[in-house]
VEXKESE-867836 format. One record per residue (C-alpha): residue in three letters; x, y, z. Coordinates in steps of 0.02 Angstrom, whole numbers, padded with zeros to 5 digits, always signed. Layout:
BEGIN
AlaXYZ/...
***
This chain:
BEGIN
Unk-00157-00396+00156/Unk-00123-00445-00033/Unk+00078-00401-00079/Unk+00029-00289-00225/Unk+00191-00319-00298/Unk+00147-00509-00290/Unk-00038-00510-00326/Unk-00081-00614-00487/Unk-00228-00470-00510/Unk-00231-00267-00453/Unk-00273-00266-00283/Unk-00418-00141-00225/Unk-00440-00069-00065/Unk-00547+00049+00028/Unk-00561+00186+00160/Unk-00744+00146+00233/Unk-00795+00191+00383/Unk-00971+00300+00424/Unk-01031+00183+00269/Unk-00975+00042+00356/Unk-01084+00077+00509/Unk-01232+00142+00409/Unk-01219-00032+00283/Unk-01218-00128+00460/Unk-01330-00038+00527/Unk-01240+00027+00679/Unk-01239+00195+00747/Unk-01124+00319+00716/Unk-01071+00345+00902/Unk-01048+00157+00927/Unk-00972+00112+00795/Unk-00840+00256+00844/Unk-00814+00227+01014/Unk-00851+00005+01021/Unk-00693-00081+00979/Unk-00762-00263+00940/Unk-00928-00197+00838/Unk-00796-00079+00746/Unk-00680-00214+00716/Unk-00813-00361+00673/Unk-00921-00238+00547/Unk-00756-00165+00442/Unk-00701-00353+00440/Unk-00895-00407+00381/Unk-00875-00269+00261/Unk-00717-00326+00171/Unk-00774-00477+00164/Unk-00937-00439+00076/Unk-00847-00309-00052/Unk-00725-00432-00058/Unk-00603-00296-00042/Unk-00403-00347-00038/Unk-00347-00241+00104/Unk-00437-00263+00261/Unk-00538-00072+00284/Unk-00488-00038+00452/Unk-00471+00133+00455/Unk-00577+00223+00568/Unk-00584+00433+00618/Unk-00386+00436+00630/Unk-00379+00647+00613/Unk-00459+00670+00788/Unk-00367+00544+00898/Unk-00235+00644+00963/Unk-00305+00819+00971/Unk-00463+00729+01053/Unk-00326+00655+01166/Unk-00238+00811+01217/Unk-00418+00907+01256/Unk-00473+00959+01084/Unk-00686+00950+01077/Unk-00728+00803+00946/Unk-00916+00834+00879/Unk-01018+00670+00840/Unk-01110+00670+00706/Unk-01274+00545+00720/Unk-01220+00480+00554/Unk-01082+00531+00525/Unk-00885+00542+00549/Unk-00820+00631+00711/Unk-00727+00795+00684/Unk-00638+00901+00787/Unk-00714+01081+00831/Unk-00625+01193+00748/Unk-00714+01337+00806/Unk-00675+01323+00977/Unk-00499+01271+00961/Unk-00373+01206+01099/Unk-00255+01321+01066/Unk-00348+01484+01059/Unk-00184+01593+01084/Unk-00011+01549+01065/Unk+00019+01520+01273/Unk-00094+01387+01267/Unk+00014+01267+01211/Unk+00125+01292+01387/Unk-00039+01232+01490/Unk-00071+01060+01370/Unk+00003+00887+01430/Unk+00046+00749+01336/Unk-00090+00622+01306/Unk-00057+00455+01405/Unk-00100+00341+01267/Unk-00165+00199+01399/Unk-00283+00343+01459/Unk-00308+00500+01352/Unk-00492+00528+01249/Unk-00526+00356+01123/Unk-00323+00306+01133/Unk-00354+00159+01216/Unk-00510+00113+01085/Unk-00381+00115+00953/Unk-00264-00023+01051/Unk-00419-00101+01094/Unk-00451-00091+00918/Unk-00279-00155+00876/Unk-00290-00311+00983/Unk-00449-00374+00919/Unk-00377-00364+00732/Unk-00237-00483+00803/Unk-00358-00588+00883/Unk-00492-00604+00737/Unk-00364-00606+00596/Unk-00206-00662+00678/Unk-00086-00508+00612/Unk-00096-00297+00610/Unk+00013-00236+00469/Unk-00004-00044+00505/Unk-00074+00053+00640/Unk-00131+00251+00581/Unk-00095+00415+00664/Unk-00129+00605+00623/Unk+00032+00675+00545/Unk+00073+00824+00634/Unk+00006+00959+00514/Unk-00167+00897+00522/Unk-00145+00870+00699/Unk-00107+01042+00715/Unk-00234+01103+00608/Unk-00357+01024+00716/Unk-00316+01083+00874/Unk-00248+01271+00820/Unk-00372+01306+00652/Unk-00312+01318+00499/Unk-00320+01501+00479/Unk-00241+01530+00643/Unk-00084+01409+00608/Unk-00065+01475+00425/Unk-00062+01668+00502/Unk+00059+01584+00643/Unk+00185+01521+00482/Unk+00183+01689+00439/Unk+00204+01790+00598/Unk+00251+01676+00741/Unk+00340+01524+00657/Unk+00456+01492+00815/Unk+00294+01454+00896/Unk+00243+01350+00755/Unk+00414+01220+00768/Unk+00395+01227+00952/Unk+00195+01164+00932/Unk+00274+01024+00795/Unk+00400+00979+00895/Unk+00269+00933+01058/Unk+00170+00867+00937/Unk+00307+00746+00847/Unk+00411+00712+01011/Unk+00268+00726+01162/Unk+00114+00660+01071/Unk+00153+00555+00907/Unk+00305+00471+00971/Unk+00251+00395+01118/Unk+00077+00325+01053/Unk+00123+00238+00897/Unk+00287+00154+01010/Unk+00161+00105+01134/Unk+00038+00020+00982/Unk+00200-00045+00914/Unk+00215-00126+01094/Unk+00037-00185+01112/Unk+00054-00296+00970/Unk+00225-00352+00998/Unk+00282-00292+00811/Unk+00423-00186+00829/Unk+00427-00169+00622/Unk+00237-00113+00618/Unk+00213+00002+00484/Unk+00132+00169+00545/Unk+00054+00228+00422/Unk+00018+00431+00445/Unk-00135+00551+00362/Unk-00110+00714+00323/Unk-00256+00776+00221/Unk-00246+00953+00277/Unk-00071+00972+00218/Unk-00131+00980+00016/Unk-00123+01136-00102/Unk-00181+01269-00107/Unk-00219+01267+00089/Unk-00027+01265+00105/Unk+00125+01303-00032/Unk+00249+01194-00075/Unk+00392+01295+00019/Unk+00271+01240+00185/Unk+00264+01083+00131/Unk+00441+01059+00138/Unk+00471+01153+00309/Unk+00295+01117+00399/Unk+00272+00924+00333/Unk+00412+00860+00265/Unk+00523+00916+00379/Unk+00403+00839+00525/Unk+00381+00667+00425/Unk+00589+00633+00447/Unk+00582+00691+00611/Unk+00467+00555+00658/Unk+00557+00443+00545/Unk+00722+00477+00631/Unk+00660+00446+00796/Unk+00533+00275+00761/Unk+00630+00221+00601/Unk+00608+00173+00428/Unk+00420+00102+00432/Unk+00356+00284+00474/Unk+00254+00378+00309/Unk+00146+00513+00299/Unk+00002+00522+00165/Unk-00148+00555+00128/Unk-00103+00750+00038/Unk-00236+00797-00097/Unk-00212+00941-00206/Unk-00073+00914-00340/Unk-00182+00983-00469/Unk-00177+01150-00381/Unk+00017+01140-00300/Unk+00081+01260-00458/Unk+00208+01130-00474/Unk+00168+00959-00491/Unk+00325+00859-00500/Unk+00400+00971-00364/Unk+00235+00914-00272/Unk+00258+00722-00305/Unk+00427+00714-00238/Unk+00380+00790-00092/Unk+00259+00656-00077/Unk+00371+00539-00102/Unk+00508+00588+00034/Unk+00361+00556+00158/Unk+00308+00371+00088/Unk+00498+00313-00005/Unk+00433+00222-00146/Unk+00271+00245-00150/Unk+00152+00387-00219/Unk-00032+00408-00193/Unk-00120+00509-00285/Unk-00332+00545-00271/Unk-00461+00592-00381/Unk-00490+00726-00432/Unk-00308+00766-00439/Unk-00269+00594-00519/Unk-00404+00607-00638/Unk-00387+00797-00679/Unk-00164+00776-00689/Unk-00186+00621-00788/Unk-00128+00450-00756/Unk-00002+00434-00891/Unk+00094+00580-00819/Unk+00086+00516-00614/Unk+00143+00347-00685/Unk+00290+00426-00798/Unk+00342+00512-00634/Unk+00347+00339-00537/Unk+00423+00252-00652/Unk+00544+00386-00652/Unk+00586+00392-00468/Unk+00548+00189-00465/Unk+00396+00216-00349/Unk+00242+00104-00335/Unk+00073+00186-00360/Unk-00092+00201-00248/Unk-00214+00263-00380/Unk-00372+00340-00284/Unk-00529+00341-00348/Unk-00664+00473-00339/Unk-00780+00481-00171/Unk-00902+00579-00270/Unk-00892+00473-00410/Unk-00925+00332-00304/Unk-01091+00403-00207/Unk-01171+00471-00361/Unk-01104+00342-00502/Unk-01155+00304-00646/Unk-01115+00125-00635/Unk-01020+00143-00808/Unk-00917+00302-00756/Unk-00849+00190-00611/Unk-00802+00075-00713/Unk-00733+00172-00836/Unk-00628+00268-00717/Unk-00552+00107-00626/Unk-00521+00024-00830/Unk-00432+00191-00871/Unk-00303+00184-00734/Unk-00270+00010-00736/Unk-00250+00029-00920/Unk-00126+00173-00906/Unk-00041+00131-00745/Unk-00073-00052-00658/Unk+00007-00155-00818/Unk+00192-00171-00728/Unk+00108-00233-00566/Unk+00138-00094-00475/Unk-00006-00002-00443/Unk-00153-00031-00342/Unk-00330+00044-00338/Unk-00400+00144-00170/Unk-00581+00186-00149/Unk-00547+00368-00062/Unk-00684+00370+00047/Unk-00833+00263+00019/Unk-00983+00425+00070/Unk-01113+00354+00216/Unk-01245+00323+00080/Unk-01137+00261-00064/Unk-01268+00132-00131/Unk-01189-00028-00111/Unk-01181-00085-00318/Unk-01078+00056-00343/Unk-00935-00009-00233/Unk-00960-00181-00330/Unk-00958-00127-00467/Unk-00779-00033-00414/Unk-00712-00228-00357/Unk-00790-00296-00530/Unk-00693-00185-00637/Unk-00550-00225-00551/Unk-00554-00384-00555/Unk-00627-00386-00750/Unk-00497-00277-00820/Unk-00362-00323-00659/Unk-00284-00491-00689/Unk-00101-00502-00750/Unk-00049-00515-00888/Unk-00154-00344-00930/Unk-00214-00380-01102/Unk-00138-00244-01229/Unk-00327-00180-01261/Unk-00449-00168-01137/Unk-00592-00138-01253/Unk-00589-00316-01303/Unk-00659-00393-01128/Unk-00827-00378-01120/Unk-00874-00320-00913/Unk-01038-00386-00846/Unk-01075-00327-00657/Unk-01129-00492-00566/Unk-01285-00484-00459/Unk-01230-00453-00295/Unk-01334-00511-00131/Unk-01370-00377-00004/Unk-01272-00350+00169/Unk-01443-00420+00222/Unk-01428-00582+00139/Unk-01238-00573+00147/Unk-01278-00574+00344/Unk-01400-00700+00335/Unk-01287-00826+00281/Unk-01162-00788+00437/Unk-01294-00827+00559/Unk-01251-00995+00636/Unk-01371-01156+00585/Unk-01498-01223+00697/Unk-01443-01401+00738/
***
């Protein structure tokens, strides 16, 4: 991965996955549960978007509750999701008849170090390795209305579920990936989407997330964040909000369209600046399935303009939608790189942004096939 720090240009990365396997051409359940075609088609993918992060991120919210028993649905072209209808933990008690996942065992664990260790082999080094922070995990094997009502009613229960979750289940998978691949500083790098205003208030954030984040951090040490929240726009408190963000990821703050977009990126940059923090601006899924090409374009000149001039800042495709048409993500890495390269000029407006033609994946392919002799 490009230091973003470093880079002489804003680096841009993505979260791809059921695009990646649709743009490939793979299905949905193989592309989910095959390690190499997962691993060979998000590596095909960055190189063809020429992305600066490697997309390796695959359906990291169901690992673990898949794991402990939770029922994953497959969608034919789709991303997996847990069933939160039928959850594992229909009544409090059931949390006394789980076991802990064996990560060498339990549902798609070992795909992910199977995952890991073709990464090491086909690129030579794993940076990070994700896991479900354990809100979301919760959330996914409880329901989110049933673990809200517990907060309320039965919040003993609730630490005692976070606690398994942090100490039986989290713990002991990401120290056996940190194993695997022989990097005891691995960054693990945790999600926590369902943790995001207004589906939870701030005062949960700090006791429910928070809270759990240093837990794990106390126990697996300093290269342990959680991310991923959405929602600041709605969290009645923004600031409030963004340091709670940044107690999970020191240093860093992420924040996602529409949020970014609707908060404004002179105001999340004031705040980084502020608390010295280095800023993951990410961009519109919608945006990015339905375009235009200029509104892209616009959207990735405005926050390099207001927020990518010190070097630290870097742009983040939130999730590239299965049938995102591929000149839309181009157009994304064009704008970066158009408007990107340090020294930021003092006024955008004077470069004048052409998108290149860009070859299909077909073609792209067609020039990895091996020549006949």
């Amino acid at each position: 991965m490009t230091n973003p720090t470093e880079a002489a240009q804003v680096v841009i990365g993505a979260q791809s996955n059921d695009h990646s396997a649709q743009l490939a051409g793979v299905s949905s359940r193989r592309f989910f549960t095959d390690a190499h075609t997962f691993v060979r088609v998000q590596l095909l993918v960055t190189e063809y978007y020429q992305l600066d992060v490697i997309s390796n991120f695959w359906d990291v919210y169901n690992i673990e509750a898949e794991a402990l028993g939770q029922k994953v649905v497959y969608d034919a072209g789709g991303i997996p999701d847990a069933d939160r209808n039928r959850p594992l933990i229909s009544t409090p008690s059931d949390l006394d008849r789980i076991s802990p996942p064996d990560p060498y065992k339990s549902g798609r664990m070992p795909w992910i170090l199977e995952i890991n260790r073709n990464f090491m082999e086909m690129t030579g080094k794993l940076e990070r390795v994700y896991f479900t922070a354990p809100f979301s995990v919760a959330v996914n094997i409880r329901g989110y209305e049933n673990l809200v009502q517990d907060m309320y009613e039965r919040p003993r229960f609730v630490h005692r579920l976070f606690e398994f979750l942090c100490d039986e289940v989290i713990v002991p998978f990401v120290e056996v990936m940190r194993s695997e691949v022989g990097n005891p500083d691995l960054v693990l790098d945790g999600r926590d989407a369902w943790a995001s205003p207004p589906m939870i208030t701030l005062d949960m954030m700090d006791e429910y997330v928070v809270a759990y984040t240093e837990r794990l951090r106390d126990k697996l040490g300093d290269n342990l964040i959680t991310r991923g929240n959405w929602g600041d726009a709605k969290s009645c408190d923004i600031e409030r909000f963004f340091s709670q963000k940044i107690r999970c990821s020191p240093g860093a703050l992420s924040v996602l369209d529409p949020d970014l977009h609707e908060v404004g990126p002179e105001r999340v940059k004031a705040f980084a600046n502020k608390h010295n923090a280095f800023v993951t601006a990410g961009v519109d899924a919608a945006l990015l399935q339905t375009g235009p090409v200029d509104a892209i374009v616009e959207r990735i000149k405005l926050y390099i303009d207001k927020m990518a001039r010190d070097g630290r800042c870097m742009i983040h495709l939130n999730q590239i939608p299965a049938k995102t048409p591929p000149e839309h993500v181009h157009a994304a890495v064009a704008a970066c790189r158009a408007y990107g390269k340090h020294p930021i000029p003092d006024n955008l407006k004077d470069i004048q942004f052409e998108l290149p033609r860009m070859e299909s994946f077909a073609e792209f392919m067609q020039k990895k096939k091996p020549k006949k002799s």
